[in-house]
Structure formats: structure tokens, C-alpha cells
Chimera marker file (.cmm) of the C-alpha trace (Angstrom):
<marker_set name="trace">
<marker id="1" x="100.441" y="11.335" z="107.436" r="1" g="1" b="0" radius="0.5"/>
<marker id="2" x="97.965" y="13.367" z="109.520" r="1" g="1" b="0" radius="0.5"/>
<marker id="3" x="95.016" y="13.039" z="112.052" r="1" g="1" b="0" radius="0.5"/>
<marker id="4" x="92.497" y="15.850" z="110.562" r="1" g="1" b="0" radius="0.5"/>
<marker id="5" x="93.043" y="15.160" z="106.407" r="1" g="1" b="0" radius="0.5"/>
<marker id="6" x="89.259" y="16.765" z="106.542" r="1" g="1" b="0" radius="0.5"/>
<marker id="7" x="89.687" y="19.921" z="108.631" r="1" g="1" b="0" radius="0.5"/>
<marker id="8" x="92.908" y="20.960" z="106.928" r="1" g="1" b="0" radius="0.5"/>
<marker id="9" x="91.166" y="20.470" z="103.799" r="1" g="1" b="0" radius="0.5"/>
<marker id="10" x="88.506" y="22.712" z="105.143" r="1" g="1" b="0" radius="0.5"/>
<marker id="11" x="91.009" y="25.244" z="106.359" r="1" g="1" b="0" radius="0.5"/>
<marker id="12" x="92.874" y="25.197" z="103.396" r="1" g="1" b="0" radius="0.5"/>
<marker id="13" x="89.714" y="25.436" z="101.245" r="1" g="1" b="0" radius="0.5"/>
<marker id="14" x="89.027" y="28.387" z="103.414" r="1" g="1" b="0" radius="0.5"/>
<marker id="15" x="92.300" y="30.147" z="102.755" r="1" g="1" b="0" radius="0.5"/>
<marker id="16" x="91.622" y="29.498" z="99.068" r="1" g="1" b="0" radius="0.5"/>
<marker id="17" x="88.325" y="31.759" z="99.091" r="1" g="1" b="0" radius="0.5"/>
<marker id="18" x="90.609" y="34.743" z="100.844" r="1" g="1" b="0" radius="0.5"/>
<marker id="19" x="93.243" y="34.562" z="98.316" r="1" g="1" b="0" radius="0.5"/>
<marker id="20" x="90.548" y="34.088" z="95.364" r="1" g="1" b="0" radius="0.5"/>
<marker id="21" x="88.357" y="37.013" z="96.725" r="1" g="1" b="0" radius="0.5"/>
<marker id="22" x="89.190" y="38.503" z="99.871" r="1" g="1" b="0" radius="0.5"/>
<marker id="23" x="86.201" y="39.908" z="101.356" r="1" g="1" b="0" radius="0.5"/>
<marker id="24" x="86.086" y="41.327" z="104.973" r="1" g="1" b="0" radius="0.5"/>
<marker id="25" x="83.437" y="38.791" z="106.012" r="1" g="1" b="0" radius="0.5"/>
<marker id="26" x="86.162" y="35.612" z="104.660" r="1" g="1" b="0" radius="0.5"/>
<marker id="27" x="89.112" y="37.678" z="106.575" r="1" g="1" b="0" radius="0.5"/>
<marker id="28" x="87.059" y="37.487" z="109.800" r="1" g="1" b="0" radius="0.5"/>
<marker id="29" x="85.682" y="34.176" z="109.445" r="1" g="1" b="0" radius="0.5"/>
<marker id="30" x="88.775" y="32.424" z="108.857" r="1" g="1" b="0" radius="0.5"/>
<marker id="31" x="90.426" y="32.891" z="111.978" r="1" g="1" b="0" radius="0.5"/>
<marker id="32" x="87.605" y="32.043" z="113.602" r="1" g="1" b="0" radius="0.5"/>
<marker id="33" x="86.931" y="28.700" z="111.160" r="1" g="1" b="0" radius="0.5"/>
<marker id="34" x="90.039" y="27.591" z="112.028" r="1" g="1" b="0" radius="0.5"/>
<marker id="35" x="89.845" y="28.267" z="115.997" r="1" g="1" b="0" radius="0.5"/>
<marker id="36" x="86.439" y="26.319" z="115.404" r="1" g="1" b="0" radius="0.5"/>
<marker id="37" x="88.345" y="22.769" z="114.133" r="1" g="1" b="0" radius="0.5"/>
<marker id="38" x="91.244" y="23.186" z="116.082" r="1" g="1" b="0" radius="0.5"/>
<marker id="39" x="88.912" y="23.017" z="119.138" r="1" g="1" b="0" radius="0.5"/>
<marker id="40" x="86.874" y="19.765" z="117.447" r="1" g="1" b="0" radius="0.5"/>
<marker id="41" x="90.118" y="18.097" z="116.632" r="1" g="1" b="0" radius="0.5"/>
<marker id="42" x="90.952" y="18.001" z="120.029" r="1" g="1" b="0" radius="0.5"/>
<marker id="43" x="87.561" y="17.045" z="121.469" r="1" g="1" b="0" radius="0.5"/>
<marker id="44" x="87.244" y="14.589" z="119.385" r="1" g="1" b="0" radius="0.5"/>
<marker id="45" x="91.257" y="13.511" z="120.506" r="1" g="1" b="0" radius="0.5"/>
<marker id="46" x="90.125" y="13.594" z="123.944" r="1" g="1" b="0" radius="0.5"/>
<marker id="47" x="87.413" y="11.609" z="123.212" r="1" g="1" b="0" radius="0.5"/>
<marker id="48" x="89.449" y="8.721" z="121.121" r="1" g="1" b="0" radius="0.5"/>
<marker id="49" x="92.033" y="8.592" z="124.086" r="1" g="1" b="0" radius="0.5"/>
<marker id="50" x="89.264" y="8.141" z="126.393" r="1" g="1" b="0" radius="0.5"/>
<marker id="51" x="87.922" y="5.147" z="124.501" r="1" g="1" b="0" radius="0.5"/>
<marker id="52" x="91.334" y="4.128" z="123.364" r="1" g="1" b="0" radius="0.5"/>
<marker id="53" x="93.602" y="4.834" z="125.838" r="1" g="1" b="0" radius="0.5"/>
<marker id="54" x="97.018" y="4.549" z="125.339" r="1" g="1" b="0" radius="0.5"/>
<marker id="55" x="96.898" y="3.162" z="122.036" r="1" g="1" b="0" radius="0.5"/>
<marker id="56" x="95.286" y="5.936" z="120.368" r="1" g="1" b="0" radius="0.5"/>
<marker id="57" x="97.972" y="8.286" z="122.554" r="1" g="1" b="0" radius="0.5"/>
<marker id="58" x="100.947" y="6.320" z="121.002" r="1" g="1" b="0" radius="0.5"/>
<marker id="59" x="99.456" y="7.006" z="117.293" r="1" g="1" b="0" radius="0.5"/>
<marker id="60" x="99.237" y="11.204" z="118.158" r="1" g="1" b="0" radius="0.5"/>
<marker id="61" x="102.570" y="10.705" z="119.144" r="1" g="1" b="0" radius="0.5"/>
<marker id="62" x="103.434" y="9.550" z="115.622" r="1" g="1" b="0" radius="0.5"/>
<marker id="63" x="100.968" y="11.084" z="113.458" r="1" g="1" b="0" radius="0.5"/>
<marker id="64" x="101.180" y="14.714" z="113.575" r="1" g="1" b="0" radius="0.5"/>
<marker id="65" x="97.425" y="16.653" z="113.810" r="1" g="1" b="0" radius="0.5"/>
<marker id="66" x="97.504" y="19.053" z="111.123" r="1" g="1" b="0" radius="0.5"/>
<marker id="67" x="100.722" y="19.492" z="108.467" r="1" g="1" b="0" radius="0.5"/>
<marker id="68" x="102.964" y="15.968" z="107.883" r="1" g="1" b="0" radius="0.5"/>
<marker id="69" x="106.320" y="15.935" z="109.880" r="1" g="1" b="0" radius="0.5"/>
<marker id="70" x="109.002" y="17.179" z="107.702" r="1" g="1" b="0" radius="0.5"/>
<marker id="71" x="110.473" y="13.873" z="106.303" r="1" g="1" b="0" radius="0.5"/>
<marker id="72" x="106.847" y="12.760" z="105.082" r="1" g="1" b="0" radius="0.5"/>
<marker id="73" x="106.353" y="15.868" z="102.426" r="1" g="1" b="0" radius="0.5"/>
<marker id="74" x="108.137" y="13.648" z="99.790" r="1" g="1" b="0" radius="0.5"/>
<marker id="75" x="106.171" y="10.589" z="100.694" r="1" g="1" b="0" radius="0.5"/>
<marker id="76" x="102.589" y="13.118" z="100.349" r="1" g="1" b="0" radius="0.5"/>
<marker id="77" x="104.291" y="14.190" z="97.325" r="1" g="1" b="0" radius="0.5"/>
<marker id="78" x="104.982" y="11.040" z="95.746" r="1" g="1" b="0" radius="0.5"/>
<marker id="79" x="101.744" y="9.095" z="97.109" r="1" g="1" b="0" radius="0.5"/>
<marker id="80" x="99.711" y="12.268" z="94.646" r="1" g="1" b="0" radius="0.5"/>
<marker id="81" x="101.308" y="11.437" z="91.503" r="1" g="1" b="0" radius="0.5"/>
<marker id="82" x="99.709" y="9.483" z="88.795" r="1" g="1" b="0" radius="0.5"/>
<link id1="1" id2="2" r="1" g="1" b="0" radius="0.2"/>
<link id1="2" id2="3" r="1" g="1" b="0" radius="0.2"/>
<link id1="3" id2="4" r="1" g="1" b="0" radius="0.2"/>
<link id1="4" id2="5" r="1" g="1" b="0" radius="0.2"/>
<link id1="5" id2="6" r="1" g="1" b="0" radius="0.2"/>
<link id1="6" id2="7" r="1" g="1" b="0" radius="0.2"/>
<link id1="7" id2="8" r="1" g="1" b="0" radius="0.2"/>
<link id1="8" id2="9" r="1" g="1" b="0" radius="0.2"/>
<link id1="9" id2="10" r="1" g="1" b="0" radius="0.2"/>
<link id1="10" id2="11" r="1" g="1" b="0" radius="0.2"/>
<link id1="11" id2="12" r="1" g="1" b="0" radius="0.2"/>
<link id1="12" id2="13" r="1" g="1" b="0" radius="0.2"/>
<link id1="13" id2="14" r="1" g="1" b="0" radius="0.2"/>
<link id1="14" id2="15" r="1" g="1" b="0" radius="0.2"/>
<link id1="15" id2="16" r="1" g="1" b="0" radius="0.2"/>
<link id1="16" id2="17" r="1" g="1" b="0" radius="0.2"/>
<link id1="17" id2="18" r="1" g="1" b="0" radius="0.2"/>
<link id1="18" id2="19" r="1" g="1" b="0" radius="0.2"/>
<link id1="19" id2="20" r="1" g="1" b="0" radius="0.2"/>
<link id1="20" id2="21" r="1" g="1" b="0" radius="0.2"/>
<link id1="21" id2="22" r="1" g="1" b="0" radius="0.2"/>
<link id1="22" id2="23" r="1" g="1" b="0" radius="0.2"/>
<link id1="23" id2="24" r="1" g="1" b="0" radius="0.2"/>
<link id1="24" id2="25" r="1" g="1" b="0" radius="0.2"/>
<link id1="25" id2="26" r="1" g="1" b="0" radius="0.2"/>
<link id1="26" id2="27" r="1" g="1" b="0" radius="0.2"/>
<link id1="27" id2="28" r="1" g="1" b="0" radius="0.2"/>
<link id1="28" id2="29" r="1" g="1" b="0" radius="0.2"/>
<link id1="29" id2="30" r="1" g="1" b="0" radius="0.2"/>
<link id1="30" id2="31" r="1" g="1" b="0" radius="0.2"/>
<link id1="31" id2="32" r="1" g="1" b="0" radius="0.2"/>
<link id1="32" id2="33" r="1" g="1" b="0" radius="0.2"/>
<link id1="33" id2="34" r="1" g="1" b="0" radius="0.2"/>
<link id1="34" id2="35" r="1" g="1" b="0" radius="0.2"/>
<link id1="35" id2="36" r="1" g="1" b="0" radius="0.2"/>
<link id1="36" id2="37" r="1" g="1" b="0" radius="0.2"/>
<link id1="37" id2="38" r="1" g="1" b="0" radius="0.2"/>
<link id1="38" id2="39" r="1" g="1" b="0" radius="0.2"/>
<link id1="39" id2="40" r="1" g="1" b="0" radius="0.2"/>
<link id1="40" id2="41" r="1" g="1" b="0" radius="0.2"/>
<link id1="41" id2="42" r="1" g="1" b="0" radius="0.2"/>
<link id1="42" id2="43" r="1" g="1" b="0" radius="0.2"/>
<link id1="43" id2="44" r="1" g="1" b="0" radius="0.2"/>
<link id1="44" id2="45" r="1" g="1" b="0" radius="0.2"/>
<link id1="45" id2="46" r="1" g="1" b="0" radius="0.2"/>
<link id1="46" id2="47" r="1" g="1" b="0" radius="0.2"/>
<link id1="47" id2="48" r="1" g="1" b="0" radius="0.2"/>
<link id1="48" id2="49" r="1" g="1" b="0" radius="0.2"/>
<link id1="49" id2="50" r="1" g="1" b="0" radius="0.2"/>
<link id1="50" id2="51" r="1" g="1" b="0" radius="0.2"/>
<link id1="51" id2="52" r="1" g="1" b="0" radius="0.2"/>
<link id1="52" id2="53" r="1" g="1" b="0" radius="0.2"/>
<link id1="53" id2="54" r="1" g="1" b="0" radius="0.2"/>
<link id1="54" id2="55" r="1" g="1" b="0" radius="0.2"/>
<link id1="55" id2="56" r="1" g="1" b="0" radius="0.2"/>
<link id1="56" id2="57" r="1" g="1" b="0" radius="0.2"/>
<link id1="57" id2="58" r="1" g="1" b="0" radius="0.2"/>
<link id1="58" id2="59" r="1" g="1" b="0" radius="0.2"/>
<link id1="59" id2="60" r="1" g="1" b="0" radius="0.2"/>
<link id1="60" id2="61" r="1" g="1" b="0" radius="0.2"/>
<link id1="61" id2="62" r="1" g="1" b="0" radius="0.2"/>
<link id1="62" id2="63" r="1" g="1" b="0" radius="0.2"/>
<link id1="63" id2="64" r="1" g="1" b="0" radius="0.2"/>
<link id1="64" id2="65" r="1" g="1" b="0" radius="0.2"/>
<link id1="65" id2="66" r="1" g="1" b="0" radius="0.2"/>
<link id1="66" id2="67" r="1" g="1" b="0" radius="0.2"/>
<link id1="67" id2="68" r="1" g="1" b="0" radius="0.2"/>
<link id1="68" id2="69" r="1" g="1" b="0" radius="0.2"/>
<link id1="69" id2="70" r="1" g="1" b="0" radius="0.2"/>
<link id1="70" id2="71" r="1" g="1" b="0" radius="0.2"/>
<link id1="71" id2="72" r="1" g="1" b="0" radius="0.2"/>
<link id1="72" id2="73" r="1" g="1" b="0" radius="0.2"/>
<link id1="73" id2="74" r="1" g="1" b="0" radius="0.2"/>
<link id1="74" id2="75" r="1" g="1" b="0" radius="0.2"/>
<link id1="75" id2="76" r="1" g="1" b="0" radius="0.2"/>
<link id1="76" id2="77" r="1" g="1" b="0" radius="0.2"/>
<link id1="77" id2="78" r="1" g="1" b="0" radius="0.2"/>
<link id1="78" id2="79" r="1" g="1" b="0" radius="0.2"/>
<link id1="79" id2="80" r="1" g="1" b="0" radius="0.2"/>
<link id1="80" id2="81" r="1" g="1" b="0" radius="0.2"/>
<link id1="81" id2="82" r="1" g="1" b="0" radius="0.2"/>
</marker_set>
């Protein structure tokens, strides 16, 4: 569904903590957290496209990086029920 299941987690763990207890220090830091893995997704992007090639550039074409494409929230969804 996505690329970075791990560093939205993070992000959204992240989030989490400023709507739990918003401090200054998490208000600052989250901005910044999240410039930090949008950078490291896309090294690491660069870096599967240069061992890769095209076929890992086909697969970001259809997997989105960080939220599912709008058709695929029912499959998430449905693919988290019990």
C-alpha cells in the first residue's frame, strides 16, 4: 500500500506524543523528525533505483511513499480487521 510503513509509523507515533502532551520541545522536533525521514526515504529510493533500475522505478510509480492512494483506504481498512 506504501513504501515507508516504518517512517509513517514513526511520524505518526510522533504526532501522537503532541496531541497526548504537547510540549514545546515535541512541537519543534516534529517538523524536524519528519524533514529527517522524508530525506532517508528518498536516499534510500535513490539508492534502490540505482541498484534496481527501472524495476524498482515502475513499483514508486505504483506504490505511493507515504499515505495509500485513495482507492486503497478500504483495502487498509479491511486488511486490519479481525
Amino acid at each position: 500500500m506504501i513504501r515507508h510503513p516504518q517512517y509513517l509509523g514513526i511520524m505518526l507515533a510522533v504526532f501522537g506524543q503532541i496531541v497526548h502532551w504537547p510540549t514545546l520541545l515535541t512541537l519543534i522536533l516534529f517538523p524536524v523528525i519528519v524533514l529527517v525521514y522524508v530525506r532517508l526515504a528518498r536516499k534510500e529510493e535513490r539508492e534502490m533505483v540505482g541498484r534496481f533500475g527501472t524495476v524498482y522505478q515502475d513499483y514508486m510509480q505504483q506504490v505511493p511513499r507515504f499515505f495509500p492512494r485513495q482507492g486503497n483506504w478500504g483495502r487498509l481498512f479491511d486488511s486490519l480487521r479481525l
